[in-house]
C-alpha positions in Angstrom: -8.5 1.8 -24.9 -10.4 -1.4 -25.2 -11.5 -3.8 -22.7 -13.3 -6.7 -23.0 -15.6 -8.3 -20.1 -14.3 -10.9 -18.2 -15.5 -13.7 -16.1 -12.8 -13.0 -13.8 -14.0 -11.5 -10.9 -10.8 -9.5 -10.5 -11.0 -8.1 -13.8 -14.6 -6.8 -13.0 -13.7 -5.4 -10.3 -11.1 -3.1 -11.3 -12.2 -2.1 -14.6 -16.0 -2.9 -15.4 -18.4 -1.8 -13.2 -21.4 -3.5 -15.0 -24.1 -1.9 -17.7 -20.9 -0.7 -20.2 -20.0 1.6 -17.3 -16.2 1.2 -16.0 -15.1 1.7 -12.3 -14.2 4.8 -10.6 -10.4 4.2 -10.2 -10.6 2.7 -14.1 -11.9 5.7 -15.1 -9.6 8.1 -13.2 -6.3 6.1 -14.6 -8.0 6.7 -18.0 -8.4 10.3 -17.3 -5.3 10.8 -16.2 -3.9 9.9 -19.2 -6.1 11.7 -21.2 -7.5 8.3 -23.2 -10.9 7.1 -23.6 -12.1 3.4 -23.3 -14.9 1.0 -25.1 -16.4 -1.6 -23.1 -16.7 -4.4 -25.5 -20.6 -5.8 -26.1 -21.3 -9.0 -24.1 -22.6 -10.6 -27.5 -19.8 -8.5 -29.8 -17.9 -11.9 -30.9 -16.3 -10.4 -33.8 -14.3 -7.5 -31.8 -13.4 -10.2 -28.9 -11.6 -12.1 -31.4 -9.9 -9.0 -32.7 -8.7 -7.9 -29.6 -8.1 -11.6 -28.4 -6.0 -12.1 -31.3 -2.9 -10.2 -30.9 -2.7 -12.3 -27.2 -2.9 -15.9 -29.1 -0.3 -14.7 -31.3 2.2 -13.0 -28.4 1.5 -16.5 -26.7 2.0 -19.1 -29.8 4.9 -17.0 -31.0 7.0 -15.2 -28.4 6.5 -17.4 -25.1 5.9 -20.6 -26.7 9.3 -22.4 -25.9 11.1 -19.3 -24.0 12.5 -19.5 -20.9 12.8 -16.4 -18.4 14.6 -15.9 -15.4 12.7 -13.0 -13.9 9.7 -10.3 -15.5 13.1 -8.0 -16.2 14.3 -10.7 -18.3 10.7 -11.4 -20.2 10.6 -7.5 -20.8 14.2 -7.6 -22.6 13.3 -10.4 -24.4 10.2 -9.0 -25.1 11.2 -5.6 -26.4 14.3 -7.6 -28.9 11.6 -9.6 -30.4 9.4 -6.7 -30.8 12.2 -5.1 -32.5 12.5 -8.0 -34.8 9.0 -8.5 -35.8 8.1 -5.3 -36.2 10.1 -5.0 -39.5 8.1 -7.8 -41.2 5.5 -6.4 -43.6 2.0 -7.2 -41.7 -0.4 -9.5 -44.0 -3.3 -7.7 -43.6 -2.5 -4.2 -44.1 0.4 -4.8 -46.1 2.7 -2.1 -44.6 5.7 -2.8 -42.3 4.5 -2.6 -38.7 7.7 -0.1 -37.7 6.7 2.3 -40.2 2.6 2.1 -39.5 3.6 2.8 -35.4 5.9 5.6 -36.2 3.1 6.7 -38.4 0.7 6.7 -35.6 3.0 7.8 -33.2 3.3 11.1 -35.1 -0.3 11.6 -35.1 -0.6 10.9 -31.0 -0.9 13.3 -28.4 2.2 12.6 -25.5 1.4 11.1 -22.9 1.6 13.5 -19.5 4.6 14.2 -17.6 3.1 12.8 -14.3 1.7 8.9 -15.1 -1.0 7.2 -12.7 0.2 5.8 -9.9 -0.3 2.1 -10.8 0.8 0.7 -7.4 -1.5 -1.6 -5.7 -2.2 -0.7 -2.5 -4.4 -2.4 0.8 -4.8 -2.3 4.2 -4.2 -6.1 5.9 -3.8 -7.0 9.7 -0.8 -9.1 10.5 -2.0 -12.6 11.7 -0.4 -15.2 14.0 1.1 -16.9 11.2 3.1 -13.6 9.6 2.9 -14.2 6.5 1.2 -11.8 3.8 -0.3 -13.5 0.5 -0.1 -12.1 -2.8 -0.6 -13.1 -6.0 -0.3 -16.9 -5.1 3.0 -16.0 -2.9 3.4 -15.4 0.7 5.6 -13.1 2.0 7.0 -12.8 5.4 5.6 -10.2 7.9 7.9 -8.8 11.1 6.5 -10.8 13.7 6.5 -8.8 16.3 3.2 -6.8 14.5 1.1 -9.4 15.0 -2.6 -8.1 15.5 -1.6 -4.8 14.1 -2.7 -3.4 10.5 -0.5 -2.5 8.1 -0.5 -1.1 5.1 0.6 -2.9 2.0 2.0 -1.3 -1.8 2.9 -3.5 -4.5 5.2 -2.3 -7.4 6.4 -4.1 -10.2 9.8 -4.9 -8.7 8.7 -5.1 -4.3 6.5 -5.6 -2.0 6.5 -3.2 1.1 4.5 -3.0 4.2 4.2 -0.8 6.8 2.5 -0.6 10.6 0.1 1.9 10.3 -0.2 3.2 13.9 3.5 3.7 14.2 5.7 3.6 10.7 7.5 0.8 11.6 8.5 -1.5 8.4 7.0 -4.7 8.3 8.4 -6.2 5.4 10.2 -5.5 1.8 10.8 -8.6 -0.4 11.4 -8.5 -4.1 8.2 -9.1 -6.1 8.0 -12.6 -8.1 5.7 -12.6 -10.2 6.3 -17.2 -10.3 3.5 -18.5 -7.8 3.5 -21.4 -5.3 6.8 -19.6 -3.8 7.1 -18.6 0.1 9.6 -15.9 0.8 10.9 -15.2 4.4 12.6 -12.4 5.1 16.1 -14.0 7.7 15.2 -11.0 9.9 12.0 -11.9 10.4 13.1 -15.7 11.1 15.5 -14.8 13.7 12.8 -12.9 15.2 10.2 -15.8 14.9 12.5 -17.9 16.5 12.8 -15.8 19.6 9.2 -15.5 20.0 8.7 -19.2 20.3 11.4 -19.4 22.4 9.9 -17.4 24.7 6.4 -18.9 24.5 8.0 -22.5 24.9 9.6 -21.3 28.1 6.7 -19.6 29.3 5.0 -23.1 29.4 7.5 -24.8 30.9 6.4 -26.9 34.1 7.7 -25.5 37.2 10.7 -26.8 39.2 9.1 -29.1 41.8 11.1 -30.2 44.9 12.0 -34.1 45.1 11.4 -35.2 48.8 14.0 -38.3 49.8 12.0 -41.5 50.1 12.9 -41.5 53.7 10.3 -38.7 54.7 7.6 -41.1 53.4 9.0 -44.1 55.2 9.0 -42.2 58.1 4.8 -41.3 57.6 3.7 -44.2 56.6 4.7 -47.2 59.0 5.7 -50.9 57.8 
């Protein structure tokens, strides 16, 4: 497995730990699966553009004027164009790319019965505006955990969150992988709703009596 370094702080994090060395959790997921991993040279042009290259030409040649409704549909999509391409006889090493990965398929070990558990998971605490941010979306939070921490797991296909003192669920939206969006769950609404209700009342002024004018004529002479 190869992996390049990355400005991206969020790349760094999860796979290079700095000096060529990868992270912990990077090198348990690669253990798992019984694979090994280069760290790429900071000054190794020449195998950055190699590995850089099969992404230009995934981008300039499947995306580039594709539409997709959903990451199911860019998988499906995916995997028929793979099927397509992959019978074209590859300029380089002038065999046909179907017949070179069945090759090399023959020649891998299987991969284990148990994969890594790729799910991302975090501890957040619920905040007066309950709303949970991920990946450039926000996700509504049961607002009746507010000030509470709750532990968060991202799949590929949901987002689910739970109160960790007492199991309660504190959300479960589908995952979008589209960003900008703000998701709230009607549940939730209702029961943000009621809240301010309830706070708006609390505020309310108190009923104050209305004396007749008369009592004032009466203390206060002409």
């Amino acid at each position: 497995m190869r992996c390049r370094r990355s400005s991206s702080g969020t790349a760094r994090a999860r796979i290079h730990a700095g000096g060529g060395r990868p992270t912990t959790d990077f090198a348990a997921f690669c253990g798992q699966l019984a694979v090994g991993w280069i760290v790429l040279a900071a000054g190794d042009c020449q195998a950055k553009g190699a590995l850089e290259r099969s992404h230009r030409f995934l981008h300039g040649n499947f995306e580039a004027g594709r539409r997709f409704a959903n990451q199911v549909d860019f998988q499906d999509q995916l995997d028929r164009w793979s099927e397509k391409i992959n019978r074209r006889t590859h300029r380089t090493t002038r065999a046909v790319v179907a017949e070179r990965l069945a090759d090399e398929r023959r020649r891998m070990r299987p991969l284990p019965t148990t994969l890594p558990d790729v799910d991302r998971r975090f501890v957040t605490r619920v905040a007066p505006q309950p709303y949970l941010r991920l990946d450039r979306n926000n996700y509504s939070l049961d607002p009746y955990l507010v000030g509470r921490r709750v532990e968060v797991r991202a799949t590929q296909s949901e987002i689910i969150a739970v109160a960790l003192d007492s199991g309660e669920l504190a959300a479960r939206h589908r995952r979008v992988f589209a960003g900008g969006l703000t998701f709230t769950d009607p549940a939730h609404q209702r029961a943000l709703d009621q809240l301010r209700g309830e706070r708006r009342r609390a505020r309310a002024e108190p009923d104050v009596e209305l004396r007749s004018l008369a009592r004032y004529d009466a203390l206060i002479p002409a």
